[in-house]
N, C-alpha and C positions, 0 to 999 in steps of 0.2 A: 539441430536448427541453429541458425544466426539470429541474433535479434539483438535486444538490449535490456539490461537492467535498469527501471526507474524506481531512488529510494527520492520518497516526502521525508520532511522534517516538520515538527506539529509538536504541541502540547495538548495531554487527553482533553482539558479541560474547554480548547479552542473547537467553536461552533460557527458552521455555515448554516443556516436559516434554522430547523428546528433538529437538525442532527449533528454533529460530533463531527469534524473534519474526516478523521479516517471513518466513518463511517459511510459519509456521503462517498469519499474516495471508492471504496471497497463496492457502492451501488452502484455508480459510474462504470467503475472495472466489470461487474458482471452485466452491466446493460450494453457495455462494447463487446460484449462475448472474453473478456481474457479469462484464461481460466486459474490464476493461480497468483494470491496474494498473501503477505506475511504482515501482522501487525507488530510490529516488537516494540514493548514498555524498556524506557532503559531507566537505570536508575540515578542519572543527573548529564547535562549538558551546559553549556554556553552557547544561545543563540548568537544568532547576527548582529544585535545591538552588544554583545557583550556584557548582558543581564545571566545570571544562573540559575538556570529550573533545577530543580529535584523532586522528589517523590519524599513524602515528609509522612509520619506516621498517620498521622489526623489526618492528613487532606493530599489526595495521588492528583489533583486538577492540575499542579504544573509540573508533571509529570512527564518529560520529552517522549515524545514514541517516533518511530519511523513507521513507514510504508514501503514495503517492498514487492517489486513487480518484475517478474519476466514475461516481456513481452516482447511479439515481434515490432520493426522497426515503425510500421504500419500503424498498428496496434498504441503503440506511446505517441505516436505523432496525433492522433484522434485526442486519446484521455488527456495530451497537456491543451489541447482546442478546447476540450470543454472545461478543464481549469480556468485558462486563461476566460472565457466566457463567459463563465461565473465571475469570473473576478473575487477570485479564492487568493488569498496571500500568503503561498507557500514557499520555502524552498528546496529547488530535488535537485539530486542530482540522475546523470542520465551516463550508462557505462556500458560500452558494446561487451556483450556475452554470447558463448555456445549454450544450448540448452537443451535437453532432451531426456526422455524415459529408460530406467535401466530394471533390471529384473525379470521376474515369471510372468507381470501382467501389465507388459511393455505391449505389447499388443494390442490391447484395448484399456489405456487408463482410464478414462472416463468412469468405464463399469464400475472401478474399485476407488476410485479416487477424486474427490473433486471437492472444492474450497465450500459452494453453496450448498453442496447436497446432505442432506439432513441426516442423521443416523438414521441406520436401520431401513433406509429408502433405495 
């Protein structure tokens, strides 16, 4: 499949009402149906103002993380609608990508594989 890559930029410690920006991101993503998202903690950045976050032993709050998403083209044009409509102050970028299932149970990922689905479910 054709679609696109969209990564957020965020610190763990940054909250939209009572949850966690990637958090909220990640409820968004499975309320649009995507099915497949990546949180990665990094261990230091330089935002946009040219301030430096890290991850410090005591306290991971400014902590950079991304959010990573393949999604169809469809699919990102929705989730940055409802960013934008929150009036969430992010910034992503957005990268056209191929994407698709490789393996024994290319057939039906779902059954074996999926971001929400609970162990052992």
């Amino acid at each position: 499949m054709n679609g696109c890559q969209l990564t957020f930029f965020t610190e763990r410690n940054r909250r939209h009402g009572h949850q966690t920006v990637s958090e909220w991101l990640l409820h968004e993503a499975r309320a649009l149906g995507i099915r497949g998202a990546s949180v990665v903690s990094c261990a230091q950045g330089v935002g946009h103002a040219g301030a430096y976050h890290s991850a410090h032993a005591l306290s991971l709050g400014d902590q950079p993380q991304q959010i990573i998403l393949a999604t169809t083209d469809d699919e990102a044009d929705r989730l940055l609608d409802r960013v934008r409509a929150a009036n969430v102050h992010l910034f992503y970028m957005r990268m056209p990508v191929e994407f698709g299932w490789i393996g024994d149970d290319a057939a039906n990922p779902r059954e074996r594989h999926g971001l929400f689905r609970r162990h052992g479910s």
